[in-house]
C-alpha positions as a printed Julia matrix, in Angstrom:
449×3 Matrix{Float64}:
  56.48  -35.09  -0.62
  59.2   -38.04  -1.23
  59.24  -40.38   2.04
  62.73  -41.19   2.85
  63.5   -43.97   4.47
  65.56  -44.81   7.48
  68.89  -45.73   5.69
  68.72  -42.7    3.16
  69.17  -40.57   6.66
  71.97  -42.98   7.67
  74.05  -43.38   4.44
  74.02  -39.61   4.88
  75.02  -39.45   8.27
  77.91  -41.55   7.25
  79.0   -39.66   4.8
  79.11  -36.32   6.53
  79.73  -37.07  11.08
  82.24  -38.14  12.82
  83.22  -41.54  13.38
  83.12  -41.23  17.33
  79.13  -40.92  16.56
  77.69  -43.39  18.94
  74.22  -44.44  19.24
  73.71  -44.7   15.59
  75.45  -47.69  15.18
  73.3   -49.24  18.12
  70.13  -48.0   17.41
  70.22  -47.46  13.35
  66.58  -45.62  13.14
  65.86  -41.67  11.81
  63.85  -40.44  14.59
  60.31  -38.57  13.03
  58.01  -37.6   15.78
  58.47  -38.33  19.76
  55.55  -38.09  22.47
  56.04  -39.34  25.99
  57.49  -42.64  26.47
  57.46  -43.05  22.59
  59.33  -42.39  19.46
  58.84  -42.78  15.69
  61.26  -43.32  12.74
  60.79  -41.7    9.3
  59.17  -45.5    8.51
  56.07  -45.08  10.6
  57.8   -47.56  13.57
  57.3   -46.93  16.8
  59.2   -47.55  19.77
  58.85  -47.45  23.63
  62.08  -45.18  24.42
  63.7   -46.83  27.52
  66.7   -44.32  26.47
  64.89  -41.19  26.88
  67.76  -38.5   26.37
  70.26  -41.21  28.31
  68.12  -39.98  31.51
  67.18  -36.46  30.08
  63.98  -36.43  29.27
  62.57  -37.43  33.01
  59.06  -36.11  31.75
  59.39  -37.95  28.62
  59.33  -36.54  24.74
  57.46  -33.23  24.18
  55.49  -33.23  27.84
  52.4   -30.52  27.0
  53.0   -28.24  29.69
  56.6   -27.9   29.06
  56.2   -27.16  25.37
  53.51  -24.63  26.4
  56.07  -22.86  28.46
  58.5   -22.63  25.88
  56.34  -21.17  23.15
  54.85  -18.48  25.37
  58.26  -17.58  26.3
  58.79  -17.43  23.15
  56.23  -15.13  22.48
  57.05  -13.07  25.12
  60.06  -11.44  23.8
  62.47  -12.37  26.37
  65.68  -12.28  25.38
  66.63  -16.28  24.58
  70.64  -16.14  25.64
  72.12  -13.96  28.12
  75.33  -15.28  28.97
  75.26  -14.93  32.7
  73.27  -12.0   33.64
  70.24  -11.67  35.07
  66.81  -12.43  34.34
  63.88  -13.14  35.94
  63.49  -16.6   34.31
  66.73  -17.17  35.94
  65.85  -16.07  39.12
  62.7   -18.62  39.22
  65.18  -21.13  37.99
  67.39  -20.39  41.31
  64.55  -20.34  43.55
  63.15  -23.85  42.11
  66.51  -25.01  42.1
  67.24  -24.28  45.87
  63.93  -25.33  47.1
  65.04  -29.32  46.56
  68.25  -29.02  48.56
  68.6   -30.95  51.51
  67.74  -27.68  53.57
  70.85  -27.75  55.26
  72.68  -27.85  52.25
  70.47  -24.81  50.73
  71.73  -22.44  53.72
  74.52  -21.92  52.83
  74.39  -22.72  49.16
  76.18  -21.16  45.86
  75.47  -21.89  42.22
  77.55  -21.85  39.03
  75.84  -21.9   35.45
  78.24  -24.07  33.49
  78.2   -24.58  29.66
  75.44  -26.9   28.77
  76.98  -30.8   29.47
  77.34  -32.29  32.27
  81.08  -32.64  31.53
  81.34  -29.0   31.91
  80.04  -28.62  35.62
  82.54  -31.06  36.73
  85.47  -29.15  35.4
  84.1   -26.57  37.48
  83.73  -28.31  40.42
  87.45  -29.75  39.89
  88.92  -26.06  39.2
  86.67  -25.33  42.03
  88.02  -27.7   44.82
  91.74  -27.62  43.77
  91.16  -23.11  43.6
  89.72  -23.58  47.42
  91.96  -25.92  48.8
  95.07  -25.18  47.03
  95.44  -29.02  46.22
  95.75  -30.64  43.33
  95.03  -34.5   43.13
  91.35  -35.76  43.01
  90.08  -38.85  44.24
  87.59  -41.25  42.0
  86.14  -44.68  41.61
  86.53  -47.37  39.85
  83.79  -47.73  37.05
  82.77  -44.0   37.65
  81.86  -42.05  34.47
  82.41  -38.1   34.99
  82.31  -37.25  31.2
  84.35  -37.29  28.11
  86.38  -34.0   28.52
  90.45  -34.04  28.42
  90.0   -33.47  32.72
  86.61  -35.38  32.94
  88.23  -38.73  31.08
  90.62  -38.72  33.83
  88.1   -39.39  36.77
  86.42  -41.97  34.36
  86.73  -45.31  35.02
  86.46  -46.85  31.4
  89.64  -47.15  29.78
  88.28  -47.6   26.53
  88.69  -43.73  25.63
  91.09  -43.22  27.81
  93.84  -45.62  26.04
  94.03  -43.75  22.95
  94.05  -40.11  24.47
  97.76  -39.62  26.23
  98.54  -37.3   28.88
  95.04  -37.05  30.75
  94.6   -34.81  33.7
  97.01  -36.42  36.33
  96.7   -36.73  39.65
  93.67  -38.6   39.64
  93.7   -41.64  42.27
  90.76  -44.82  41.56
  89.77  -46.23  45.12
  87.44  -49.19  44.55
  83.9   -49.0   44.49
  81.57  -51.61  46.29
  79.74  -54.12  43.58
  78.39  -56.53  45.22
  77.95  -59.08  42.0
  81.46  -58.81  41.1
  82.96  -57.56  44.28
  86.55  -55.92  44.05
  87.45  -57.03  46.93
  86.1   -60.46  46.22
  84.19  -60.79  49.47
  80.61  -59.27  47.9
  77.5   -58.11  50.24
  78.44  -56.82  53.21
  81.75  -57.32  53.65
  82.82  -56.34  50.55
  81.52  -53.13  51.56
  83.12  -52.8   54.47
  86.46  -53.78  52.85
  86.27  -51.1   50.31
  85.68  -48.26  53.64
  88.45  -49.66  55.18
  90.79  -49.06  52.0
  89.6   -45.95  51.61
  89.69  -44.82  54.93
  93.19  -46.54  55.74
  94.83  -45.13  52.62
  93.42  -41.44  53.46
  95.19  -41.76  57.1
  97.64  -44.0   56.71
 101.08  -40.97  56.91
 102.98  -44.09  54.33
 100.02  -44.78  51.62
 102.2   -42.21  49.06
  98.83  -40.57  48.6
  98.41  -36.77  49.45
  95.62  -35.1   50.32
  93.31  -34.73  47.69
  91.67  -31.45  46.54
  88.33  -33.51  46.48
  86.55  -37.14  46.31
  84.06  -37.35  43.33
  81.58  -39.87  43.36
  78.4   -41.14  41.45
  75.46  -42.05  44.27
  74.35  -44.7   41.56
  77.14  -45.44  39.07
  75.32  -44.98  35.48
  77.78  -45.44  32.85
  79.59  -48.12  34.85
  76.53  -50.33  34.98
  73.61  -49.16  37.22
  75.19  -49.85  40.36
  73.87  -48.22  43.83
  76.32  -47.35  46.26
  75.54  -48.98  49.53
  74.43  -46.63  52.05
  77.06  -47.62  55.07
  79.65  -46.61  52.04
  78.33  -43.17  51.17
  78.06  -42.53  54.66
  81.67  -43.29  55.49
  82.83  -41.75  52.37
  80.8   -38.34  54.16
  82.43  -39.2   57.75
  86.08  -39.54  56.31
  85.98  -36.79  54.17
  84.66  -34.18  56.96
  86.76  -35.66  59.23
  89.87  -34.66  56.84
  88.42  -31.54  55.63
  88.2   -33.11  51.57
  85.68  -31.94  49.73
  83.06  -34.29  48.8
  81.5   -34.24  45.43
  78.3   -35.86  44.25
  78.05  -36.4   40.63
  74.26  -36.22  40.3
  73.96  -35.89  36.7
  72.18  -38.98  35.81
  71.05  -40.36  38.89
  69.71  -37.16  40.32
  66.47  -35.26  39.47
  64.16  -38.16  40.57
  65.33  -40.86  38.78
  66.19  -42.84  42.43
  62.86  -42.32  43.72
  64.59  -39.34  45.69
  65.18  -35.66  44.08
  69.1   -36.7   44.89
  70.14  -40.2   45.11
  72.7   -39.54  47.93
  69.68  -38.86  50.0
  68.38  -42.53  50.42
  71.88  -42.1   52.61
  71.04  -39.24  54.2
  74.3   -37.43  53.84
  75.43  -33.61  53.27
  78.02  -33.72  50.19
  80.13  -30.02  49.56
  79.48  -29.83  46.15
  76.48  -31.21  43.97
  76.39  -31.7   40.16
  73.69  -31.33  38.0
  72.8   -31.86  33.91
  70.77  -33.8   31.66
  67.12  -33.53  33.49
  67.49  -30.45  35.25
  67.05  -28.53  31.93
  63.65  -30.15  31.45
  65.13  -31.53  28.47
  67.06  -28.65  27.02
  70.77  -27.92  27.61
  71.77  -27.17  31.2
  74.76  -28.03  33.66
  75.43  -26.33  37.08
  77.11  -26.99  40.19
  75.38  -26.22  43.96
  78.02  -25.66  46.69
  78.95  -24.85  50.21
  79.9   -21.11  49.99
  83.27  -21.81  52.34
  84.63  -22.86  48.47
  83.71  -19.7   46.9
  86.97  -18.4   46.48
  87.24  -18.59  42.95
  87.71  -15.3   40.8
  85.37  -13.34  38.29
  85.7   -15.46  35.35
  87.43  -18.36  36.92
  84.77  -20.7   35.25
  82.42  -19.34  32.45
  81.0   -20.65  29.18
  78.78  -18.96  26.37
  75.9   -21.03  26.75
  75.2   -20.7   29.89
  72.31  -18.64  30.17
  69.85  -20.78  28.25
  66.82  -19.19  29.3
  64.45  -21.98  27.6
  66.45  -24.63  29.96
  65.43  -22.35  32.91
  62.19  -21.73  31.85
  61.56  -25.59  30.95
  63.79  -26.86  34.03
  61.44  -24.52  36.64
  58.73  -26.89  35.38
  60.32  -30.19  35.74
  61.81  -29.11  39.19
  58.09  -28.45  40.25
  56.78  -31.94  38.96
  59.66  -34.06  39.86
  59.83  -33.31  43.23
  56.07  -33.72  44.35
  56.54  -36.45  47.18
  53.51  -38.16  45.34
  55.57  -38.4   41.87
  58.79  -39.17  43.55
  56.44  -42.46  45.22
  54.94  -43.3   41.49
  59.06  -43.24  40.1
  59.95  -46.14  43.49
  57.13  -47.81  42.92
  57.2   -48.12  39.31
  60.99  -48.85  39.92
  59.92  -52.22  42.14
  57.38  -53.34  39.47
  60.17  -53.65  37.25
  62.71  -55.18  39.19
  60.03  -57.82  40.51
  59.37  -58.37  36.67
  62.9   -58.93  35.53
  63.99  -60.6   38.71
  61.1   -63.01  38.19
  62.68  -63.71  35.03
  65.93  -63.94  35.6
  64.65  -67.3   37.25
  63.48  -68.52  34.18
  66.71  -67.67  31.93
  70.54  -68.45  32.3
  71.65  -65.22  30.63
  70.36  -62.42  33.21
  73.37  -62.77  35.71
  71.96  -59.98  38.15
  69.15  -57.19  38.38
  70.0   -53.78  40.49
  69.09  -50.33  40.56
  66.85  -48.26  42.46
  63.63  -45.83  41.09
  63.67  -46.2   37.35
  67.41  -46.59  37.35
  67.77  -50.17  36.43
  70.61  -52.24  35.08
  70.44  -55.78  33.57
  73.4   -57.57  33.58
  74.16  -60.2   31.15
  76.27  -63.21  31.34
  77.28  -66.3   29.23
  76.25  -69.27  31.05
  78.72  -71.6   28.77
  81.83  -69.39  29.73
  84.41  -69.36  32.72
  83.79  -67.89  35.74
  85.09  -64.65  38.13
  86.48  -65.08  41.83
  82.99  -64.72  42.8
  81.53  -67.73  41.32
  79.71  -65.51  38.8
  80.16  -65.85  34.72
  81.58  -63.18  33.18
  79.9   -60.61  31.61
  79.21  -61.06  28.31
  78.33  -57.62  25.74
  78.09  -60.12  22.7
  74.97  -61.93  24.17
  73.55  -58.09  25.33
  73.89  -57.3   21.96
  71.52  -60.06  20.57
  69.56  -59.14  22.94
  69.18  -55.22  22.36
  68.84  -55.73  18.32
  65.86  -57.97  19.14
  64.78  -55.51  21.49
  64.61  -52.71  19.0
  62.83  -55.37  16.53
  59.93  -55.46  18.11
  60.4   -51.83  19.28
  61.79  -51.03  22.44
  65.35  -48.77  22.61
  67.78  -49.6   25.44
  70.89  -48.71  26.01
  73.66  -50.61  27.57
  76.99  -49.66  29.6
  78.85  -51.63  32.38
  81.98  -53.71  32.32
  82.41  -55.61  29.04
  79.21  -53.1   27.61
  76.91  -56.42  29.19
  74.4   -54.47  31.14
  71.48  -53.38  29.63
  70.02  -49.78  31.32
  66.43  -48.66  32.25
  66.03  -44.95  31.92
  62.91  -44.59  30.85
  60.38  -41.48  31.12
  59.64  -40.99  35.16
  55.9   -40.55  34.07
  55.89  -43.5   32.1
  52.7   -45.55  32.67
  51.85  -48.5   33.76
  50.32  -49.92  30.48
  53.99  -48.77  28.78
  55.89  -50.48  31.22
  53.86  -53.75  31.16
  54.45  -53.23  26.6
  57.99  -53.19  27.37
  58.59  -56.1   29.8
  56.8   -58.03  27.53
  58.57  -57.38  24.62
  61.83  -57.57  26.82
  60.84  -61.17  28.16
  60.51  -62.33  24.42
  63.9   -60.8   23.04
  65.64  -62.31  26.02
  64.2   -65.67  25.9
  64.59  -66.04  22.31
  68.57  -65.19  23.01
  68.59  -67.25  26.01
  66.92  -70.64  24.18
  69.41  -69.92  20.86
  72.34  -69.79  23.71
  71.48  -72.85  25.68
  71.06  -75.05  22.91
C-alpha cells in the first residue's frame, strides 16, 4: 500500500476546499490515527493535541467507553437520525442533560435541539429572546465570539470577518468587557471592573443613553476566541443583578467554556449566578455534532417550527454525550480538571519570569491563554507591550516541531490557548510544558538578541 505523505494530502486539499479553510495553514499535518491526548500524521509523527476539537473532545481522541457505546448502538438497530422525535436515547440525553443544571435553573427548564454548531443554538436563543420579549436589539461584548453565522458575526467581537461581510444583523450594541491586562477602561484589576459595571449599568438606566431595551445580553463566562479571558465574578454578578432588575434576558454562551473545562460543569457557576438562557455545543456531544439551548420556560413562547434544523436528532451525539455528561461532572473529575489547571498556570507563570515574550498567563481549569508580547515594541495605556501574533507564530511552528498543536486567538491572534483533553495526564502535561518551555525560549533568546 503506497504511503502518502503529509503534503500529497495538502496539495490536494488545496486544490479542491475553500480558501476560508483555517487550521490547515497553521497546523499543515494529515491527521492518521488519534488516541487520548495524542494524534498522528500520515508520517508516523506524533503530537500532544493541546487543540483537541477547539475544546470538543473534553475526554480526548477515541475515549474506549465512548467508542464502545457507539458501536453497540450501532448494532442495536436504532434508528441513527430522527429529526426531532422521540427516542429513548434522547430521553437519557435530557435526563443527563438536566441533572447538571444549577437545580434552580433545572425547575423550570426547557430545551431546544439545534442543528449541530454552536452557531446554530445562538440563533435560537436570539430568535428566542427577541420572539419572547417582542424586542429587537441584543446586547454583547467586546472580544466575544458567538460564531460565524450572518446573525452570530454580529455579536462577535472580531472585526476581521466582519469587515468584508456588509449588512450584519443590526441592532447589536458592544458594552466593554473587563481585561484586566489591557483594561478598556484603562484602570485594570479592580477598578477596571467596576468601571465596566458602572457603564453597563448607567447606560441600561440612564432614560438619555439612545439605547433601548434590549431583547437580551449575551455573554461568554470565559471569553475563548477573544483570548482566554475569565470574567470577574463581581461582573457576572452585576451583569445577573441588572439584567433581573430590568427584566433582560441573560444569556450564557457556554459553548467552549462549559462542560468542565473551568473546573465547574458551567463556568458562570464559579459566580454563582442563575442566567435565562444557557448555550451548549462542542463537548456536550461527547465529540460528535450537537448544539442546544436550556431555558427558563417564561420564554417559551415561540411557535411549532419557530427554530428547527435537520440534524438535530443525532442520536450517536446523545448516546456519546450521556457518557461524557456522566464523567465530566463527577465532583472528583471536575477537582482533577482545577487542579491540573493550577499545575499549568504555576508552570507557565514560573516561566514567564524567565522570558520577556510571555506578557500575561490567565484562565481557569484547563482553559488557559498565553499571551504574547514584543518586548522591543511600544507600549498600551497600561504600561503593557502590545500584543504581538508574529512572535506567537514562531512560537506555535516550533511548537508543532517538536510536536505539540496549539491554537491561538486573542487581540492581534498573540495568545496562545490550552484546551487540551480534561483527562489528560499528568506525565502528558509535564511532555508538553517541556516542549513549550523550549519553543518559547528559543523565540524569546532569537528576539532579545
Amino acid at each position: 500500500m503506497t504511503q502518502y505523505t503529509n503534503q500529497y494530502y495538502l496539495d490536494r486539499q488545496e486544490a479542491c476546499e475553500s480558501s476560508a479553510r483555517s487550521y490547515p495553514r497553521e497546523f499543515p499535518v494529515a491527521l492518521a490515527k488519534a488516541k487520548g491526548s495524542w494524534v498522528e500524521d500520515v508520517e508516523g509523527k506524533r503530537y500532544i493535541d493541546f487543540l483537541s476539537g477547539a475544546g470538543t473532545l473534553a475526554l480526548g481522541h477515541n475515549d474506549d467507553e465512548i467508542n464502545q457505546a457507539m458501536v453497540d448502538f450501532i448494532q442495536s438497530g436504532a434508528p441513527l437520525h430522527t429529526l426531532d422525535l422521540m427516542t429513548p436515547a434522547k430521553d437519557r440525553f435530557v435526563e443527563a442533560l438536566f441533572s447538571i443544571l444549577p437545580k434552580e435553573f433545572a425547575a423550570n427548564a426547557k430545551v431546544q435541539f439545534c442543528s449541530p454548531s454552536g452557531t446554530d443554538a445562538v440563533e435560537a436563543a436570539i430568535k428566542l429572546c427577541k420572539t419572547a420579549t417582542g424586542r429587537g436589539s441584543i446586547i454583547a461584548f467586546s472580544g466575544g465570539y458567538h460564531g460565524m453565522g450572518h446573525g452570530t458575526m454580529a455579536l462577535t467581537g472580531n472585526c476581521k470577518a466582519k469587515n468584508k461581510v456588509a449588512n450584519v444583523m443590526p441592532g447589536v450594541q458592544f458594552m466593554p468587557y473587563p481585561y484586566s491586562y489591557r483594561c478598556p477602561m484603562g484602570l485594570g484589576g479592580e477598578a477596571g471592573t467596576k468601571a465596566c459595571i458602572a457603564y453597563f449599568e448607567r447606560l441600561l438606566k440612564d432614560p438619555e443613553s439612545g439605547i433601548t431595551k434590549p431583547a437580551a445580553v449575551i455573554l461568554e463566562p470565559i471569553q475563548g476566541e477573544g483570548g482566554v479571558i475569565p470574567a470577574p465574578v463581581e461582573f457576572l454578578q452585576a451583569v445577573r443583578r441588572i439584567t433581573k432588575e430590568l427584566d433582560i434576558p441573560m444569556i450564557c454562551d457556554e459553548i467552549q467554556c462549559g462542560m468542565g473545562r473551568s473546573g465547574k460543569v458551567f463556568a458562570f457557576e464559579h459566580a454563582g449566578i442563575i442566567p435565562d438562557v444557557i448555550l451548549m455545543s462542542k463537548a456536550v456531544g461527547g465529540g460528535l455534532p450537537m448544539s442546544v439551548v436550556l431555558y427558563d420556560k417564561k420564554l417559551d413562547v415561540w411557535g411549532t417550527g419557530a427554530h428547527a434544523g435537520t440534524f438535530r436528532g443525532n442520536q450517536l451525539a446523545m448516546v456519546a454525550g450521556t457518557i461524557m455528561i456522566r464523567r465530566i461532572s463527577d465532583p472528583a473529575f471536575l477537582s482533577e480538571v482545577a487542579r491540573k489547571g493550577e499545575k499549568i498556570i504555576t508552570h507557565l507563570r514560573s516561566l514567564q519570569d524567565q522570558v520577556s515574550i510571555i506578557g500575561d498567563v490567565r484562565g481557569k481549569g484547563l482553559m488557559i491563554g498565553i499571551e504574547f508580547v514584543d518586548p522591543k515594541g511600544g507600549k498600551d495605556i497600561m504600561g503593557h507591550y502590545e500584543p504581538n501574533g508574529q512572535i506567537l507564530c514562531r512560537v506555535q511552528r516550533k511548537l508543532l516541531d517538536y510536536g505539540v498543536i496549539m491554537e491561538r486567538g486573542g487581540r492581534n491572534s498573540s495568545v496562545l490557548r490550552c484546551l487540551c483533553p480534561l483527562n489528560i495526564s499528568d506525565e502528558d502535561i509535564d511532555l508538553a510544558m517541556e516542549k513549550f518551555d523550549m519553543a518559547v525560549k528559543e523565540v524569546d533568546a532569537d528576539v532579545c538578541k
